[in-house]
C-alpha positions in Angstrom: 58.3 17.8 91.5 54.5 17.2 92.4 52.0 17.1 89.7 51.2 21.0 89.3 55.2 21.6 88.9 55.4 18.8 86.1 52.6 20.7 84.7 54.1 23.8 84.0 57.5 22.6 83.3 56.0 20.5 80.1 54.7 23.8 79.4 58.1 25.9 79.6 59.3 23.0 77.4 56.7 23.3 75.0 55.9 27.1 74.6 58.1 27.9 71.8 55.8 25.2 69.9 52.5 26.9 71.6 53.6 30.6 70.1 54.1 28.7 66.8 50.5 27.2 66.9 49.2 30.3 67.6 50.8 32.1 64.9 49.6 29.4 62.2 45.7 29.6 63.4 46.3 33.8 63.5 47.6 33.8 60.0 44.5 32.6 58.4 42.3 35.2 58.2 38.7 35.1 59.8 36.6 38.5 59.0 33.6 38.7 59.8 31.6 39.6 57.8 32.2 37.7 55.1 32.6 35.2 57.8 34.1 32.9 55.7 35.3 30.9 58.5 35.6 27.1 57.4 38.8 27.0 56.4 40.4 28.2 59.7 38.7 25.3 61.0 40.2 22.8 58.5 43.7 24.4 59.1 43.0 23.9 63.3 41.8 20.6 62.6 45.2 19.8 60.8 47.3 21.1 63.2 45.5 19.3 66.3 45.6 16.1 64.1 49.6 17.2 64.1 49.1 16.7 68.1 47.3 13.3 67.9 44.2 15.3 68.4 41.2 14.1 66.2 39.0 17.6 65.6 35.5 16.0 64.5 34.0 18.3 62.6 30.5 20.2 62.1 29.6 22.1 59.2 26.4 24.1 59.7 24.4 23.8 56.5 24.9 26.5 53.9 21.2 28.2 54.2 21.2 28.4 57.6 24.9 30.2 57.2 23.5 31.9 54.6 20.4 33.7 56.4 22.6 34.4 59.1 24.7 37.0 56.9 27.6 34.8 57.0 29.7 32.4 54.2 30.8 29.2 55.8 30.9 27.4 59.6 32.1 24.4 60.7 32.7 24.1 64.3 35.1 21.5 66.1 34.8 19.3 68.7 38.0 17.6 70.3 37.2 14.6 72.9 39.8 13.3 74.9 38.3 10.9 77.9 40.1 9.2 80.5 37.5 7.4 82.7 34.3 7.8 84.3 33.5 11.4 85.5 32.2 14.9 84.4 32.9 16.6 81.3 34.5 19.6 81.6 34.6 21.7 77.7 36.9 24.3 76.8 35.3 27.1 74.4 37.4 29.5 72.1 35.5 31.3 69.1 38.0 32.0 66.1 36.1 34.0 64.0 36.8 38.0 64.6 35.9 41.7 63.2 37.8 42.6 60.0 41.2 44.6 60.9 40.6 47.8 60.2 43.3 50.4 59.6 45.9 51.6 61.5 48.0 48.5 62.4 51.4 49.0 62.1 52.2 44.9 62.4 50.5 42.7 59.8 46.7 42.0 60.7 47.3 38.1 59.6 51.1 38.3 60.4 51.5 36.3 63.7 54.7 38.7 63.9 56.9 38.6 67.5 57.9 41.2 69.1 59.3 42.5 72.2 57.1 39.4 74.3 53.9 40.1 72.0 52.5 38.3 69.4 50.6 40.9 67.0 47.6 40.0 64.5 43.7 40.1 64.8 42.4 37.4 67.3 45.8 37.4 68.7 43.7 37.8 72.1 40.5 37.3 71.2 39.8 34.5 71.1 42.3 32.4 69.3 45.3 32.6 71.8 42.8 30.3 73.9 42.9 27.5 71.2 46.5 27.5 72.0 46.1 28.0 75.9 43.4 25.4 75.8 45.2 23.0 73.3 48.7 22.9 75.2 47.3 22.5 78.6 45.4 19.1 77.6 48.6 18.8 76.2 50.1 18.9 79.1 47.7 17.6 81.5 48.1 14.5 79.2 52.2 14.0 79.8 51.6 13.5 83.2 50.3 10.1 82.2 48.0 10.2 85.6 44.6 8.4 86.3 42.0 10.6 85.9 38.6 10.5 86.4 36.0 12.7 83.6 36.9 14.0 79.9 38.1 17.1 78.0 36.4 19.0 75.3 37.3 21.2 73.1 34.8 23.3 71.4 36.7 25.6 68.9 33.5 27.7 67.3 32.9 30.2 64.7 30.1 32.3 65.3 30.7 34.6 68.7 30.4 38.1 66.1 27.4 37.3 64.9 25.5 35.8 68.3 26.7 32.2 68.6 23.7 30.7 67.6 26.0 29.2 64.8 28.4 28.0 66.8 28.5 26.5 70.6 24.3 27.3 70.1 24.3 24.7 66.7 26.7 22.3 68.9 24.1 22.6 71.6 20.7 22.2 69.9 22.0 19.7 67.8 23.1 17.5 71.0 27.0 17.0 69.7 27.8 17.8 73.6 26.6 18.4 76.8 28.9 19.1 78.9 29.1 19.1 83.0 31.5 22.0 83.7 32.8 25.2 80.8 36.1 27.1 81.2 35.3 29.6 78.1 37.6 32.4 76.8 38.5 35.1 78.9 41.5 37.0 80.1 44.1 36.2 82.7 43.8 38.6 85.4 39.8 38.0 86.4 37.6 35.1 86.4 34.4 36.3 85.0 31.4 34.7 86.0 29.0 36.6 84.9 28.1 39.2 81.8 25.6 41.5 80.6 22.8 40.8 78.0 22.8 42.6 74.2 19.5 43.2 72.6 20.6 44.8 68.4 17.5 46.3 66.7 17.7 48.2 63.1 15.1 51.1 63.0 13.7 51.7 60.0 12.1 55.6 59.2 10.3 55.8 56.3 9.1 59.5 54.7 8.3 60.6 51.4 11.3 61.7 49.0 10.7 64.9 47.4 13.1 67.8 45.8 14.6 70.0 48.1 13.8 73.4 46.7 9.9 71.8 47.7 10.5 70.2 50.6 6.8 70.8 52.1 6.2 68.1 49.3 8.1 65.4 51.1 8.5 63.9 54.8 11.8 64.2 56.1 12.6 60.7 57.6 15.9 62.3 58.7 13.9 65.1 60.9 11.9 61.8 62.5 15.1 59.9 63.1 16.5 62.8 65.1 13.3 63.0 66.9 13.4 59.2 67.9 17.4 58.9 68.4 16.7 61.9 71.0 14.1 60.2 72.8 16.6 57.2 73.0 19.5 59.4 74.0 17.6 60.6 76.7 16.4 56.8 77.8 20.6 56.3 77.9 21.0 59.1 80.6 18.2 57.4 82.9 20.2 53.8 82.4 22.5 55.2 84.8 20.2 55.5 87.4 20.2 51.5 87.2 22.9 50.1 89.0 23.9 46.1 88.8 25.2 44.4 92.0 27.1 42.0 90.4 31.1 43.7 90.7 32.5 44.2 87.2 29.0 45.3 86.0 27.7 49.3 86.5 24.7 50.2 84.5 22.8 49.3 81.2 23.6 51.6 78.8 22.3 52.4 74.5 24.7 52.9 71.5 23.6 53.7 68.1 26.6 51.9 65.9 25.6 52.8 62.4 23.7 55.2 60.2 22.3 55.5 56.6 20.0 57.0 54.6 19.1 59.7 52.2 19.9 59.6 48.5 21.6 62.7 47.7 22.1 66.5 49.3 19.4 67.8 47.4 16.4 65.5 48.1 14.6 65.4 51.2 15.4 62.0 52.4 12.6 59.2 52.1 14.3 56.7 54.3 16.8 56.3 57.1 17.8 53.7 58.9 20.3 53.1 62.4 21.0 50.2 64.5 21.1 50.2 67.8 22.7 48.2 70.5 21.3 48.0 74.5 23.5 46.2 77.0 21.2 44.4 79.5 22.4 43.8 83.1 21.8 40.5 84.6 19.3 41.7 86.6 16.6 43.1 84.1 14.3 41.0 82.1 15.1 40.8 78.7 11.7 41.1 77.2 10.9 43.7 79.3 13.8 45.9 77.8 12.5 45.5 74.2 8.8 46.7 75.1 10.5 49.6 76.5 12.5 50.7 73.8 9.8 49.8 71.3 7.7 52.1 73.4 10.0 55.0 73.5 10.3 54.4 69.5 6.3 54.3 69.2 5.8 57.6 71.2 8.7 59.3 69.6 7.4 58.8 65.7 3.8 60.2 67.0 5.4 63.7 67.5 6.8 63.6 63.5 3.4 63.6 61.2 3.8 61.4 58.3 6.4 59.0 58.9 6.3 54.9 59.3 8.5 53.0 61.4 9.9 49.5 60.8 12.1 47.9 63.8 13.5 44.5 63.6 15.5 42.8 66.6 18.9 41.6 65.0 20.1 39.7 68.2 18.5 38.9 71.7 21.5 37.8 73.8 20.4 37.1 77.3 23.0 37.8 80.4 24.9 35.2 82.5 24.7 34.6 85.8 26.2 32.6 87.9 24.9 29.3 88.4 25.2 26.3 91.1 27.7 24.0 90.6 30.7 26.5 89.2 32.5 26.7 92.7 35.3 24.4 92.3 35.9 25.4 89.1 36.4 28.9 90.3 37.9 28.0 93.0 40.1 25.9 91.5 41.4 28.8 88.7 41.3 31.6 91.5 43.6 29.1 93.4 46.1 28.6 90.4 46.1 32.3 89.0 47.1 33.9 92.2 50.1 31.2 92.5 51.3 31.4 88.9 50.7 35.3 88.7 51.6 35.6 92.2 48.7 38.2 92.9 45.1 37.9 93.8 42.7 37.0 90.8 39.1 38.6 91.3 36.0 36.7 90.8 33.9 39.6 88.8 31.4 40.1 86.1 32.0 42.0 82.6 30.1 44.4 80.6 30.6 41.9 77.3 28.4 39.4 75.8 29.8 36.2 75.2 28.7 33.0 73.9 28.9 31.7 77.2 25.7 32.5 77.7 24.0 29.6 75.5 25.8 27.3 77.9 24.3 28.8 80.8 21.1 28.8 79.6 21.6 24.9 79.2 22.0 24.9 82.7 25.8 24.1 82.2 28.1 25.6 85.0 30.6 28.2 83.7 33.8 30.4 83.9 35.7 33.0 81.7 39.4 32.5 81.9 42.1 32.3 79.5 45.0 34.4 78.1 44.9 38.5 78.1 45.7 41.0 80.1 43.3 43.0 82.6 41.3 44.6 80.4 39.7 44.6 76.5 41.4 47.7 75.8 45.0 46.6 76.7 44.9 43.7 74.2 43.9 46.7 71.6 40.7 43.6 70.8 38.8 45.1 68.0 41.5 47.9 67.2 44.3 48.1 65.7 47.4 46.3 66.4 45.9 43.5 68.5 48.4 41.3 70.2 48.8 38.8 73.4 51.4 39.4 76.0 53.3 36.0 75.7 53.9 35.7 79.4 50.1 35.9 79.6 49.6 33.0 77.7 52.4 30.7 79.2 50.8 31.5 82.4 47.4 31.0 81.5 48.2 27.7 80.0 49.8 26.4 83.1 46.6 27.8 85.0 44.0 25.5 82.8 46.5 22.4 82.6 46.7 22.8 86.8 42.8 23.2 87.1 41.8 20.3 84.9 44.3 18.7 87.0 42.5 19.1 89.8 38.7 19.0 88.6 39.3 15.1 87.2 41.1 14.0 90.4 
């Protein structure tokens, strides 16, 4: 058998043991919010150490967690070098949205069945700590000479921006690495995503009873008047068209409402965030003036009211940079062999923390375990799961490309 061969047959031998790993690190829970996520990482840093895998660890301090909306983070870092050469990291986030309702498996179950593994971060992103784990695993049984290091940078802040997680690793200088294979699904290799800017407006009126209302301002009436403008905005987005494949248009959502005290008082405040996905091509601070603007000249039709907007997250697009092509190449190569069909090179409408690597300057891909899109893996929903032959596949895809990249 040549090397690529030897690679996948350790991982044939060995997958019973990667389904179990996975099920361990999707039975500990992870919501966020609370975001409560350091002891998932001291229960993946036990099981690597299970491996021979030292996880060093790095708790981000408890006000900064704090102010972030979020209850504990300690991110990992495993290092495993083998001579001189680049450094090429492997980035899963394990911290997810709470489960919801609906499931019909156990959210922190890990429960089998018919070839899926079911539970929340069952795709995204914690089947890649196994996909990532069990193909250094196997590129290590080879016993070959090779010529760089492997990282891997298991994190706990994607929900909530990243700025927590590979951003703290980042700033902090506890890596730098040459090359990034981050989480992603098997069918495409993503190199490129859209931006997020997250505001919360604020419309202040004046409470007053609502037999009187002319003795109040309606805060509602001026959130109408403002979400309108803003709706109206969203129909122009499609008029803007990205050329990266993968990527149409940008495009507003307004995720959450409150306000108002009860049904007989004219409501004195009301609040909504929003959310505006940013294709690679527009400028970022450009996009906030706009909708700032549109905010500004919508409150100036409704007499009386005040409005407060603060940016909750500024996450700035990828694009591709110089320096990725072997590693695409390299995981285009393996994916159409092991999947025997063509694997696109394409961009995606997410945000990822991939990002803060790119803006580093760090070379980057999105591949791991899933299937073609975010809706199949029911990500987010209820009933989450991973295919299994996905993830034995994508395994023996990473194993075979860091093969390659430290020849």
């Amino acid at each position: 058998m040549n090397p690529h061969q030897q690679l996948d047959a350790w991982i044939d031998q060995h997958f019973d043991d990667e389904v179990r790993f996975l099920q361990a690190l999707v039975q500990v829970p992870t919501d966020t919010p609370p975001g409560n996520n350091a002891p998932h990482a001291l229960r993946t840093a036990e099981l690597l150490a299970g491996f021979g895998f030292e996880a060093l660890q790095f708790p981000v301090p408890e006000p900064a967690v704090r102010e972030h909306g979020m209850a504990s983070v300690t991110n990992l870092i495993v290092r495993r070098r083998y001579g001189d050469g680049p450094v090429i990291a492997l980035n899963a986030h394990g911290d997810v949205v709470p489960p919801g309702e609906g499931w019909t498996h156990h959210p922190y179950g890990g429960e089998v069945a018919d070839g899926k593994l079911y539970g929340r971060a069952a795709a995204v992103s914690k089947s890649d700590f196994a996909t990532y784990t069990f193909a250094v695993r196997a590129l290590e049984s080879l016993g070959a000479a090779l010529k760089g290091s492997v990282e891997l940078h298991f994190t706990y802040d994607e929900e909530f921006g990243g700025e927590l997680g590979p951003g703290w690793l980042l700033d902090h200088k506890h890596t730098r690495p040459d090359l990034l294979i981050a989480a992603g699904f098997s069918y495409q290799v993503i190199t490129a995503h859209n931006g997020c800017l997250q505001m919360e407006v604020t419309v202040h009126g004046q409470m007053a009873h609502a037999a009187i209302p002319e003795t109040g301002v309606d805060a509602l009436q001026g959130a109408v008047a403002i979400l309108n403008a803003l709706y109206a905005q969203n129909a122009l987005y499609r008029e803007i068209r990205s050329s990266v494949p993968g990527i149409t248009h940008p495009y507003l959502n307004v995720g959450r409402i409150e306000g108002g005290t009860n049904t007989n008082v004219v409501p004195g405040k009301v609040s909504f965030k929003l959310d505006r996905r940013m294709i690679p091509e527009e400028d970022p601070a450009q996009v906030e003036a706009s909708i700032r603007q549109v905010i500004a000249q919508a409150a100036a039709t409704q007499p009386g009211i005040r409005v407060e907007i603060k940016r909750l997250l500024l996450a700035r697009a990828l694009k591709p940079l110089a320096g990725n092509a072997a590693l695409v190449q390299a995981l285009q190569q393996h994916a159409a062999t092991v999947f025997g069909e063509p694997v696109p090179v394409s961009g995606t409408p997410l945000y990822t923390d991939v990002r803060l690597y790119g803006e580093r300057g760090i070379p980057a891909a999105i591949y791991g375990a899933g299937p073609r899109t975010v809706f199949e893996s029911n990500a987010k929903r209820a009933d989450e799961h991973i295919v299994l032959d996905d993830l034995r596949r994508a395994t023996k895809v990473i194993a075979r490309t860091l093969f390659d990249l430290l020849q």
